[in-house]
N, C-alpha and C positions, 0 to 999 in steps of 0.2 A: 476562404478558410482562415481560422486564428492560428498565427504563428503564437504557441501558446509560452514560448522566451520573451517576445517582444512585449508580448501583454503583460505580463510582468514586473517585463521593465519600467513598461509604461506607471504600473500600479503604483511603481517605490518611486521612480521618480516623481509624478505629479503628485501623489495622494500621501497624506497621513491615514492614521485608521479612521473610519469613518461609516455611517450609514450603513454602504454596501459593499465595503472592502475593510476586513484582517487580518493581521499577521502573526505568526506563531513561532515562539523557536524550535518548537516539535511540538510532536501530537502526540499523545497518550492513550488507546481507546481500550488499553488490554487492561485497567483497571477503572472501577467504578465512577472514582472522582474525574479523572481524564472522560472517561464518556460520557457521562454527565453533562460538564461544561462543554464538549463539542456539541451536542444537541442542544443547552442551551445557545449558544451562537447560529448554529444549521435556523434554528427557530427565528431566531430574531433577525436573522438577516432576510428569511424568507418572508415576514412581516411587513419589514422595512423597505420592501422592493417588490413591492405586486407586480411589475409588469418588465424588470430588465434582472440581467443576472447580477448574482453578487459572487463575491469571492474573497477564500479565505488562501493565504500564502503561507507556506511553512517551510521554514529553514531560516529563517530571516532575524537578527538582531535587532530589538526593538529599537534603539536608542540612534542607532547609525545606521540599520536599514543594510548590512553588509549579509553578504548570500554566504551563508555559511555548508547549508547543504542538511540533509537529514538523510538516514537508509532508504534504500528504495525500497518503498509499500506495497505489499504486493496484494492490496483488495479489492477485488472486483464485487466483493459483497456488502458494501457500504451501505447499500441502498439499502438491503435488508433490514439491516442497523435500524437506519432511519424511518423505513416502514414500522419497523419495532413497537416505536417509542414514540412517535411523532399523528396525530391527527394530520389531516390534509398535508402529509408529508410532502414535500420540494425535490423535484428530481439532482440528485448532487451524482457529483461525479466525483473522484478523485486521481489525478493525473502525475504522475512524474517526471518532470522537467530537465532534465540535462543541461547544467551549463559549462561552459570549456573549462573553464580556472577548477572545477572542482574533480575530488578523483571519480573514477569510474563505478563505484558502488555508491557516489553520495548525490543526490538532485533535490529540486527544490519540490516542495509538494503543493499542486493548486487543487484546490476543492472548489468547484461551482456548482452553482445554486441556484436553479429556477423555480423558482414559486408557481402554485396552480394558482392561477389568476381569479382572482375575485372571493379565494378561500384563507379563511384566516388559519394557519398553523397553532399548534398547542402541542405540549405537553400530553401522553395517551397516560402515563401510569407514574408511579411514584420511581426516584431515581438518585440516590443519595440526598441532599438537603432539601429536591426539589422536589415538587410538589405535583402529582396528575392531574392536569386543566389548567396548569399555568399558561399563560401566554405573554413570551418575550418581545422586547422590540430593541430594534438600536438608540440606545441616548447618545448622539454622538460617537464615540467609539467604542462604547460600553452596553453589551446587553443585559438590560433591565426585563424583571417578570413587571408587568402591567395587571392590574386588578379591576381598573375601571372599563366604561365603553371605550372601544380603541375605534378610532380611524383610520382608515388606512388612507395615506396617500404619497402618490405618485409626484415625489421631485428628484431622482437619479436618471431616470431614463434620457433624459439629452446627454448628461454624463458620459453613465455605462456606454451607450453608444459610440460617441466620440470615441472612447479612450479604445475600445471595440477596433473601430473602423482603422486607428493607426497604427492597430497592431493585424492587418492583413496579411497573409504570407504572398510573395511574388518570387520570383524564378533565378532572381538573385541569393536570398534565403535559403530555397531549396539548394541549390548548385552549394553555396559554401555548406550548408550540413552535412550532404554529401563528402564533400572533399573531408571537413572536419571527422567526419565518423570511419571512413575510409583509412587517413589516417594515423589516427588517435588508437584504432584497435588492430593494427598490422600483428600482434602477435597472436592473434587468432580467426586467421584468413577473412579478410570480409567479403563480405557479399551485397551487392541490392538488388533489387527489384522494382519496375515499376508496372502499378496495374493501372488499368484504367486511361495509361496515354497519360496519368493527371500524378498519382499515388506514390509516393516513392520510400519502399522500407528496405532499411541496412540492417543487417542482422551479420554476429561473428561469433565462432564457437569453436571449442576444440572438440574434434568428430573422434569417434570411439564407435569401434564396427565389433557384435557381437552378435553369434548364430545367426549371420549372415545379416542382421538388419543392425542401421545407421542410428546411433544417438548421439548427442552431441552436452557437452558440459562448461561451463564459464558460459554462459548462449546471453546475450548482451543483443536485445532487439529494439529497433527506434522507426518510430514514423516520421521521419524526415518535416512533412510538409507543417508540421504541426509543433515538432520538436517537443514530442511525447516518447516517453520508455517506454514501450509496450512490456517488456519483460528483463526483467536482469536475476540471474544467480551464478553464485560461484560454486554450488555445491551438488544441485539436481541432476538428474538424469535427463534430457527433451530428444524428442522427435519431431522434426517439421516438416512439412508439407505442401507441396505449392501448386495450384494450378492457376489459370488464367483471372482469375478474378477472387482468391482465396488465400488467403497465408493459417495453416493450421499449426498448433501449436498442440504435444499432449504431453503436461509434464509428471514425471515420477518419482519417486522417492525410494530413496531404500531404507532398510529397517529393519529388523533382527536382535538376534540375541545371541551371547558365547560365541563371538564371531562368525554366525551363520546370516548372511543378510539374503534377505533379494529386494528386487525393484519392483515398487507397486505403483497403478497408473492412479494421478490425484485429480488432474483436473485437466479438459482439452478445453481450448479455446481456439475460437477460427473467427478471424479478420475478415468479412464478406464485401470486395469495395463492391460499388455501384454504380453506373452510367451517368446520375445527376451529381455529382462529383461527389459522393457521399458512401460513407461506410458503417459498417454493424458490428460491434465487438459481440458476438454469445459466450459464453462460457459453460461447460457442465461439469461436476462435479464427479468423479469415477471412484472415489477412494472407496474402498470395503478393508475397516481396518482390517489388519489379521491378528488370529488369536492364537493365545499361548497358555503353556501348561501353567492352573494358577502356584502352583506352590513353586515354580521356577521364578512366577514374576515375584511372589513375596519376598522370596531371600533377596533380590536383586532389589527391590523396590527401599528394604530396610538396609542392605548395604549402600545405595543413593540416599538414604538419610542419615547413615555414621559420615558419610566424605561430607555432607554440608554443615555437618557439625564439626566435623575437625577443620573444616575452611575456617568455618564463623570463630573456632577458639584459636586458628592461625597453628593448630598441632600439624606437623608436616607429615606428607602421606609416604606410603612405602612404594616400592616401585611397582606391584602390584596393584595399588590404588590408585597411582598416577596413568596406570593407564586405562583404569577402570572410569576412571572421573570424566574419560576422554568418550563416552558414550551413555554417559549419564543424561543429558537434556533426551534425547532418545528413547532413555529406557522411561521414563519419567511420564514420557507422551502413550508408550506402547501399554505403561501400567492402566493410565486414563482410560483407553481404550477399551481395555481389558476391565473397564467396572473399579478400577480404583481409582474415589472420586476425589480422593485429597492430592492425589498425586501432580493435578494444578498449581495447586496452591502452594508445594514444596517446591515444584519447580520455579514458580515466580521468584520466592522466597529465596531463592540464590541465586537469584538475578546479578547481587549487587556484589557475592564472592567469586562468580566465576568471570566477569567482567574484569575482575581485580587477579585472581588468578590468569588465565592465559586466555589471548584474541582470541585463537581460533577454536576452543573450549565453548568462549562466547559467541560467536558465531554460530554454531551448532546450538546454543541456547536460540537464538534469535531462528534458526530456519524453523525449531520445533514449535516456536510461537507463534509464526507466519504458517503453518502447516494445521495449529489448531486453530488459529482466528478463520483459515477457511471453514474449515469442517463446521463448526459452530455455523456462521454467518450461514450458511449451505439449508 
């Protein structure tokens, strides 16, 4: 099994960008241009690598290669993405890496990449500047669309492998992650588990008992052997679950209006190990938005667009507004929902004043964004 730290390591130490390895200092996929160029790279690397993975690194400083960190990404619907858009699409994964120096919301992001072998990848439809039936490849560290007969061929695979093989996790790895995540998260009791005799997952949360059943909030979950985040939020509602060969996961959200909320269930996921030392992430998707009265959401939908107007002219709000602003990303997502189809595009579009107004403002923008890239990708 890949200690997926060490591989890493190994990527920045030994390699520049090249062929079958990228680095990014973040990823962009919630706007056109950002998704774009990630599918032309997904493409080109999966070109350039018929028969070993490649991979792309994100958090990383081009220049000196220092692990800066990005949000932890919470998409298990990537593939979708890539099924999308992509001919003989490439199974990718996207993983969130934990390393110690950085804080506890921020990890490195690996995207892997297996090519179906012996198929060439393309371009399915048009996509910002790009073009349907393009077919990328790596120039060196640069993916290029190609127009002529391509070849494909097979020179990383001794590489990939190596660099693979020295990033194997063994029983010293595991035992420090443990100790490391054990702890690093003391202020929200940890826990582990190990399945399988082989598996080992930490998970820590602060527990909240309500009609008599267990949730838990801050819930920070890691697979040890692999040194993958399975899950982090500081804001959700979770329920977990455990039996002998199972870790379940079903997380909630809450949502509302005029300070009336409840919690709605968005998505379970269940960790299935298995006896050949191997596991299954599934996931299903449970969200049924709810609906609201529409002339309630309009006034609230036009008063979310006076506060981003008086952000963007810096007029300062009243204390009524300031706390109105404070469930604005929210109501913004609930309007969407509800058939108002701009209400995306207003919420992007203050992206860049509520970031600049208060953290935790922006925060609540970012879970609303991670709450609609499921639903969409879904």
């Amino acid at each position: 099994m890949i200690n997926k730290r060490l591989l890493i390591k190994n990527l920045l130490a030994h390699n520049d960008e090249n062929s079958f390895y990228d680095k990014k200092r973040k990823l962009n996929i919630g706007e056109k241009e950002g998704k774009a160029k990630f599918l032309k790279h997904i493409c080109a690397l999966a070109n350039s690598n018929p028969k070993n993975n490649s991979y792309i690194v994100i958090g990383v400083e081009d220049e000196d290669n220092q692990i800066v960190g990005v949000d932890f990404f919470d998409d298990s619907k990537i593939q979708n993405l890539v099924n999308a858009y992509l001919d003989n699409p490439p199974l990718v994964a996207y993983e969130n890496i934990p390393f110690p120096h950085l804080p506890s919301d921020k990890v490195v992001g690996l995207v892997s990449i297996r090519p179906l072998e012996g198929k060439l990848c393309a371009l399915r439809k048009n996509i910002w500047k790009y073009y349907g039936g393009t077919v990328f490849l790596r120039d060196g560290s640069i993916s290029m669309p190609k127009v002529f007969d391509i070849e494909i061929k097979d020179v990383n695979s001794e590489i990939v492998s190596a660099i693979e093989s020295h990033a194997q996790n063994n029983i010293e790895l595991t035992l420090d992650g443990v100790f490391d995540f054990m702890n690093s998260r003391k202020d929200y009791n940890p826990n582990y588990k190990v399945f399988k005799e082989y598996f080992v997952v930490c998970w820590a949360a602060k527990e909240k008992r309500q009609n008599g059943e267990i949730y838990y909030s801050r819930v920070d979950i890691e697979l040890i052997n692999e040194h993958v985040k399975l899950f982090y939020s500081e804001l959700d509602e979770v329920s977990i679950a455990l039996s002998d060969d199972q870790f379940k996961i079903i997380e909630y959200v809450q949502l509302g209006l005029q300070d009336t909320y409840r919690y709605y269930p968005l998505e379970e996921v269940v960790i299935t190990f298995k006896d050949n030392a191997s596991y299954d992430i599934e996931s299903k998707l449970l969200f049924e938005p709810p609906q609201f009265d529409r002339k309630t959401l309009f006034h609230l939908y036009n008063s979310n667009n006076t506060l981003i107007e008086k952000l963007k002219n810096k007029i300062p709000l009243t204390k009524n507004e300031e706390k109105d602003i404070r469930n604005l990303p929210a109501t913004y997502l609930l309007c969407y929902f509800n058939n108002f189809s701009e209400a995306i595009e207003r919420l992007e579009e203050a992206k860049a004043y509520l970031k600049s107004y208060d953290n935790e403002i922006y925060s609540s923008y970012k879970e609303s964004i991670r709450i609609l890239r499921k639903v969409r990708y879904s």
